[in-house]
C-alpha positions, 0 to 999 in steps of 0.5 A, a space after each residue: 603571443 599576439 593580440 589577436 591570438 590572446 583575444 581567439 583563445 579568450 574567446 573560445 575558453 569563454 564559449 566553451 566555459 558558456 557550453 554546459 549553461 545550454 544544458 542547465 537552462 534547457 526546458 526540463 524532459 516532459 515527465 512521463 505520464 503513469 497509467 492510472 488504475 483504471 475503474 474497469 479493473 476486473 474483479 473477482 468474488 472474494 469468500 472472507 472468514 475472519 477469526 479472533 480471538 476474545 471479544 473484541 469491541 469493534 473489527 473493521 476491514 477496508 481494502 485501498 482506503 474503502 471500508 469492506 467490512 465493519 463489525 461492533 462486538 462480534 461474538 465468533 467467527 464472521 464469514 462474509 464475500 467480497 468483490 476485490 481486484 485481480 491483483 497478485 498481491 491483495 492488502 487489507 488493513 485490519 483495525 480491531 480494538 479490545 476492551 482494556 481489561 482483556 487479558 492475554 495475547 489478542 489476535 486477529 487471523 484473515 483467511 481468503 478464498 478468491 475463486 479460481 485461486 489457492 486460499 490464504 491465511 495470514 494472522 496478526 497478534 496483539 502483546 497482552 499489555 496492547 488493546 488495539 491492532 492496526 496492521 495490513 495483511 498481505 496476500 500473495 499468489 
């Protein structure tokens, strides 16, 4: 082969070996922007009926992070509106704790009637040894 065969052939191995560094040193894609909820985000009176069972020491309700309800010893049922988002699935997270010597199963059920929507009910239980619920109730439509 000739020299200078020898040195064309070299030197296009060495460009095309060179060839996937344009794609690996390339800037990397501008990431895509995620629409953030925004504060207008309609929302809708939310009727709450809470229910439990035995009396528990404390109850507390709160919906992406903000308290919607908090109470200390109740001693029935607590019905109470709300303002909640126009979502289809709702979550609120439920902390109740019970006194230790609280026998039996402990539970807690969240029953909500958004206007213009069906009710939902969802209900969480406690094995009789535990004494505190933390748990997220999910409401579908």
């Amino acid at each position: 082969m000739s020299p200078a065969l020898t040195v064309s052939l070299t030197a296009a191995g060495v460009l095309l070996a060179g060839l996937p560094l344009l794609w690996l040193t390339a800037p990397p894609p501008a990431p895509v922007q995620q629409e953030l909820p925004t504060s207008a985000t309609q929302t809708t009176p939310v009727h709450v009926s809470l229910y439990f069972n035995g009396e528990p020491s404390k109850i507390v309700l709160a919906h992406q992070g903000e308290n919607i309800a908090a109470f200390t010893a109740p001693k029935g049922p607590q019905h109470f509106t709300v303002q909640l988002p126009i979502e289809n699935t709702i979550e609120i997270e439920c902390e109740a704790l019970w006194p230790e010597q609280t026998a039996g199963m402990k539970g807690c059920t969240i029953h909500l009637e958004p206007e213009g929507r069906e009710t939902r009910s969802e209900t969480m239980w406690l094995l009789p040894e535990d004494n505190q619920l933390y748990d997220v109730f999910y409401f579908r439509w």
